[in-house]
C-alpha positions in Angstrom: 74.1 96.3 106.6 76.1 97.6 103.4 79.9 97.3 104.2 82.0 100.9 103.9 83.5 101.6 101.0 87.3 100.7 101.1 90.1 102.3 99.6 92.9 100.8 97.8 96.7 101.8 97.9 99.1 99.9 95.7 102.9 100.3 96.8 103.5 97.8 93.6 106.1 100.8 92.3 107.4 101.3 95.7 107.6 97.6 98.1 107.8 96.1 94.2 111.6 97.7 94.3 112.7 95.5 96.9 112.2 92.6 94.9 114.4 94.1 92.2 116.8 96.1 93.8 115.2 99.2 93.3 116.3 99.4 90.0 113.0 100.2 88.1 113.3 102.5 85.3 111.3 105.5 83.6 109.7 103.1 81.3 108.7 100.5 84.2 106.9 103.1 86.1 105.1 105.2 83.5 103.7 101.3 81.8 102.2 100.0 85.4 101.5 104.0 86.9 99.3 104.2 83.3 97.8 100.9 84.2 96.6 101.6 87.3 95.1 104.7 86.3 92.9 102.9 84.2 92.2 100.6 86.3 90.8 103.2 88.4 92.8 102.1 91.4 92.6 105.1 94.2 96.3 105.2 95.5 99.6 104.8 93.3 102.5 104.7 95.7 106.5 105.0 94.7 109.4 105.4 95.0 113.0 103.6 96.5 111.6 100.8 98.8 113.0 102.3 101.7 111.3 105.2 100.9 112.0 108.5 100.6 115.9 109.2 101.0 116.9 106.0 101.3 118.8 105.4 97.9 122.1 104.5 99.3 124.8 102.3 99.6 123.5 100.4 102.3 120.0 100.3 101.3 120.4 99.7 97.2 120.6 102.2 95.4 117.8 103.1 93.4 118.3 103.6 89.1 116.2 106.9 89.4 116.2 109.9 92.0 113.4 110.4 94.0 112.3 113.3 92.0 112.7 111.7 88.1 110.5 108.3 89.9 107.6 111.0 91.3 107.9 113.1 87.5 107.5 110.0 85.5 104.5 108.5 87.5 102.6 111.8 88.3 103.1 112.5 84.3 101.0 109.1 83.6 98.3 109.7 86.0 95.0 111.4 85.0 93.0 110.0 88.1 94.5 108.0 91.0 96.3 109.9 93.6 100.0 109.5 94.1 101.5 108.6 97.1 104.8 108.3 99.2 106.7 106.4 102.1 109.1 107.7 104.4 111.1 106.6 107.1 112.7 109.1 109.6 116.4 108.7 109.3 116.3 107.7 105.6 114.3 110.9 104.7 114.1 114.5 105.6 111.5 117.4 105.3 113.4 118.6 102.5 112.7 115.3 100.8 108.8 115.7 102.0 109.6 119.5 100.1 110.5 117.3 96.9 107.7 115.2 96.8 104.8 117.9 97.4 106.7 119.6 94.6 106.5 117.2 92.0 102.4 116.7 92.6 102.5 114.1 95.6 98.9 113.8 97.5 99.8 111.6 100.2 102.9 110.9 102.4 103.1 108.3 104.4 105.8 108.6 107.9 106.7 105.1 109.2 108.3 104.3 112.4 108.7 101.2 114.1 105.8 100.0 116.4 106.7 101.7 119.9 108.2 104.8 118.5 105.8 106.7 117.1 107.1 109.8 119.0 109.6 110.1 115.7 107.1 111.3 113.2 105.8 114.3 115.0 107.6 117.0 113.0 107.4 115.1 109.7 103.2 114.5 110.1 103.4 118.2 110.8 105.0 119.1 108.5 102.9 117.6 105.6 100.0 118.6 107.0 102.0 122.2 106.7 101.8 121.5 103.0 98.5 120.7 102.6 99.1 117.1 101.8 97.2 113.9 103.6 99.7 112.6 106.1 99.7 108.7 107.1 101.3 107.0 110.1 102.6 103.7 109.8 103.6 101.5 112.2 106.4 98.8 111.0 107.3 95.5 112.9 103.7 95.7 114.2 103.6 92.2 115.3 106.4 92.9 118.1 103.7 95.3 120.1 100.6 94.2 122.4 97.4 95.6 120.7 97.0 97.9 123.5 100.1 99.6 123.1 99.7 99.6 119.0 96.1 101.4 119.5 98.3 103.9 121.9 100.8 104.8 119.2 98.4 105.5 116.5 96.3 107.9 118.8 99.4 109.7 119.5 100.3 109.9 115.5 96.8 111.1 115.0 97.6 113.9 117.6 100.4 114.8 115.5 98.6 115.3 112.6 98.1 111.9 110.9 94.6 111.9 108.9 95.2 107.9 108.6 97.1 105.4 110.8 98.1 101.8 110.8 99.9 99.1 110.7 102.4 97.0 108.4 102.9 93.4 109.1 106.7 93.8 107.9 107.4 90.3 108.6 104.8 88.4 107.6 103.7 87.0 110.7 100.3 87.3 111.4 97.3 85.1 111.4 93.7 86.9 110.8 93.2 86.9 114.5 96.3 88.5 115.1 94.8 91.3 112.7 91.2 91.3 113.8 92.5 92.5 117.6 95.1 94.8 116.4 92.6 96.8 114.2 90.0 96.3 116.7 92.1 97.7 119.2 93.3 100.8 117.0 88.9 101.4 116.0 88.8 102.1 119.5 91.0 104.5 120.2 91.2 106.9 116.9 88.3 108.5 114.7 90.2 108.3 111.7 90.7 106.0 108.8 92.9 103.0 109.5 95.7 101.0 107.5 96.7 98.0 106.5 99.9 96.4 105.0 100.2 92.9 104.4 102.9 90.4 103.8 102.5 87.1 102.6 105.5 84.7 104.4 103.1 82.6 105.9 100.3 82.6 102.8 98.0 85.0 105.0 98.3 88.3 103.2 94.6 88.5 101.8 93.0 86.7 104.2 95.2 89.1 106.8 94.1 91.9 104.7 90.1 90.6 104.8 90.4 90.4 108.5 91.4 93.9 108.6 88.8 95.1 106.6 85.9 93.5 108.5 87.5 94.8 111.8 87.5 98.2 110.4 90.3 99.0 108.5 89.2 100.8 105.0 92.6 102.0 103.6 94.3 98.2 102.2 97.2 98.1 100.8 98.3 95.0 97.8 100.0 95.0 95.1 100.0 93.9 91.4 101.0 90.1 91.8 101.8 90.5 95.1 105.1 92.0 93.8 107.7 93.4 96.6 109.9 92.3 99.9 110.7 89.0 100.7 107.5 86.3 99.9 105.4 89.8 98.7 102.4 91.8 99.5 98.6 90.9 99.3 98.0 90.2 95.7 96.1 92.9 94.2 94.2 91.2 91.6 92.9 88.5 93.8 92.3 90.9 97.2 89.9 93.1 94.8 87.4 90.3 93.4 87.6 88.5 97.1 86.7 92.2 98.7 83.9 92.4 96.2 82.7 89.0 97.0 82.4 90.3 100.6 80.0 93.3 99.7 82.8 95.9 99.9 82.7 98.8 97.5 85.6 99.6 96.1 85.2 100.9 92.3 88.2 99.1 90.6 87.6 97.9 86.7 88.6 94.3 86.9 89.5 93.7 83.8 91.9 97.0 83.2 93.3 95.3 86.9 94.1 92.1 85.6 95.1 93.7 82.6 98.1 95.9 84.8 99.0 92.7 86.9 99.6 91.0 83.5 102.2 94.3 82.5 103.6 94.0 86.7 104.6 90.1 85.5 105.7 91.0 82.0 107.2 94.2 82.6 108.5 95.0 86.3 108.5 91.4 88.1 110.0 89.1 85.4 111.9 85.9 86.6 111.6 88.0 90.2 108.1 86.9 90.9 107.6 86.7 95.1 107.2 83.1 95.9 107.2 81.8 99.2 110.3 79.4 99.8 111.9 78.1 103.0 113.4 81.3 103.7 110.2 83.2 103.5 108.6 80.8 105.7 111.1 81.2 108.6 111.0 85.1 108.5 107.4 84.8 108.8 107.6 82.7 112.1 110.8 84.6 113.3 109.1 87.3 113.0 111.7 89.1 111.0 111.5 91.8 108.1 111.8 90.1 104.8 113.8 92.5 103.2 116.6 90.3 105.4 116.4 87.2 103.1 118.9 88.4 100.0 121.6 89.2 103.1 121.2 86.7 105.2 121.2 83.8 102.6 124.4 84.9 101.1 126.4 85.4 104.7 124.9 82.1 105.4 126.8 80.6 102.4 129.9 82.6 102.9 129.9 80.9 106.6 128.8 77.4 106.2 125.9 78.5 108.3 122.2 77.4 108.1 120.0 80.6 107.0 117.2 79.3 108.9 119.6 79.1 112.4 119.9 83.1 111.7 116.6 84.3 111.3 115.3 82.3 114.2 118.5 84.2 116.5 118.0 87.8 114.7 113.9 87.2 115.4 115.3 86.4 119.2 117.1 89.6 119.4 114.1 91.2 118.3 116.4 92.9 114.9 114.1 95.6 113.2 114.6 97.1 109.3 117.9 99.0 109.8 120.0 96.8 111.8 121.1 94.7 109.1 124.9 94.5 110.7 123.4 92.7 113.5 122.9 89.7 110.5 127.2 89.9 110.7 126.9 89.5 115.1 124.2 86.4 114.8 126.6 84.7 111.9 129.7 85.2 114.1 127.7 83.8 117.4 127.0 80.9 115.4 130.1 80.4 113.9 131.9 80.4 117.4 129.2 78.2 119.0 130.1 75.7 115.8 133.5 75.8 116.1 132.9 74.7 119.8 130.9 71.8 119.2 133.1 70.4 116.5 136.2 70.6 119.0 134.5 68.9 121.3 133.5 66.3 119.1 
């Protein structure tokens, strides 16, 4: 039996940010957004890597607006769609407004994995302006797949023509995946997502094991460039998918070709690698986009980086409560204080 065809979303100009502090420029995009096109790659997402809205002081600010980031890349493509992430909170309909103005085709709404009740009025609204709306559910790994399948029906109720799920943290293992998707095939009639990240190594084989449970949107991106450790690696998930049968209409070389501008161009000496830190997210179970914070508040404190992300993936911290980083330092500092009075 022929697999399906599956579609490919690259979020290299949007999770890429993370990895550079959202600072990429007019030329960055229009060089990799132009690369992609001609690599014939379905899906070019971008933006701030929080998304939509979030250029701030607390989340980095970004060196474009929203608007001049969507201008420049919807100027350099001739045939992939362009696409966008937002996250409740961070963004508004207004900012939904901006992006369907400036030639958007897709927006995605995130929400973390048991509160999928929060994108109801923005996956309405898109679908309002005619645009394909996408639920995402973050932090997926915290949820049984029962309860994940249940969100995603309800996001499809609200509108959502696709739904799925990001492993923010990095922690699955390709079972994990297989009876997630599986779970989610079984309750929704619509496409469904995939978002990989690679703290434990996993993010293509993740990203396989989606596929052949019956996901058919994948996201990866060009040299696995974004949070933390990084994203499935584009250029390597394509060729592997191929080797599995799946259709998927990419021009390898032109692909190669824009992973080699990502490194040159975009990534530089900021290419995702997976060190100690990465590792410990993973098995924490903690969003990557932690690691910049945590590492430098475990140097101001004396503190062992690893000792906090195992505490913040204790209480469970989600994208967005960074200041809890400041209570887990503080417990720690207070429980070493008492040990070396003691002693």
């Amino acid at each position: 039996m022929q697999p399906p065809s599956i579609r490919i979303y690259d979020p290299t100009l949007r999770d890429g940010q993370h990895a550079v502090r959202h600072q990429l420029g007019e030329r960055h995009l229009a060089a990799y957004a132009a690369a992609a096109d001609r690599a014939a790659i379905p899906v070019v997402e971008v933006g701030h890597g929080n998304g939509l809205g979030a250029s701030s002081l607390q989340a980095g600010r970004a060196a474009l607006t929203d608007r001049e980031m969507l201008r420049t890349v919807r100027a350099a493509l001739r045939n992939s769609r362009m696409a966008v992430f937002m996250l409740p909170g961070w963004g508004v309909t207004r900012d939904i407004d901006t992006a369907a103005g400036e030639g958007a085709d897709i927006v995605r709404i995130g929400a973390h994995c048991t509160e999928a009740n929060v994108t109801e009025r923005y996956l309405g609204h898109v679908n309002r302006m005619g645009l394909e709306a996408q639920g995402v559910l973050l932090m997926s790994h915290m949820a049984s797949p029962e309860r994940l399948a249940r969100e995603c029906r309800r996001m499809v109720e609200f509108g959502a023509h696709a739904v799925g799920l990001f492993d923010s943290a990095g922690h699955y293992l390709p079972k994990d995946v297989s009876e997630r998707i599986a779970a989610i095939r079984s309750e929704v009639g619509v496409p469904i997502l995939f978002h990989a990240h690679n703290n434990l190594g996993m993010a293509v084989a993740n990203a396989v094991a989606a596929a052949e449970a019956g996901a058919t949107i994948l996201d990866a991106c060009a040299r696995g460039f974004g949070a933390g450790a990084g994203n499935a690696q584009l250029e390597v998930l394509v060729p592997v998918l191929e080797r599995l049968g799946y259709r998927l209409g990419i021009d390898l070389y032109a692909l190669l070709d824009a992973a080699e501008l990502a490194e040159r161009d975009l990534i530089g000496a900021n290419l995702p690698r997976i060190d100690q830190l990465s590792i410990v997210s993973g098995l924490a179970g903690v969003f990557s986009g932690f690691k910049s914070r945590v590492a430098a508040i475990a140097g101001e404190r004396g503190l062992d980086a690893r000792d906090i992300f195992f505490e913040l993936g204790r209480r469970q911290v989600i994208a967005g409560q960074e200041d809890v980083i400041y209570d887990v330092a503080d417990a720690l500092m207070n429980g070493k204080m008492r040990r070396d009075a003691d002693e």
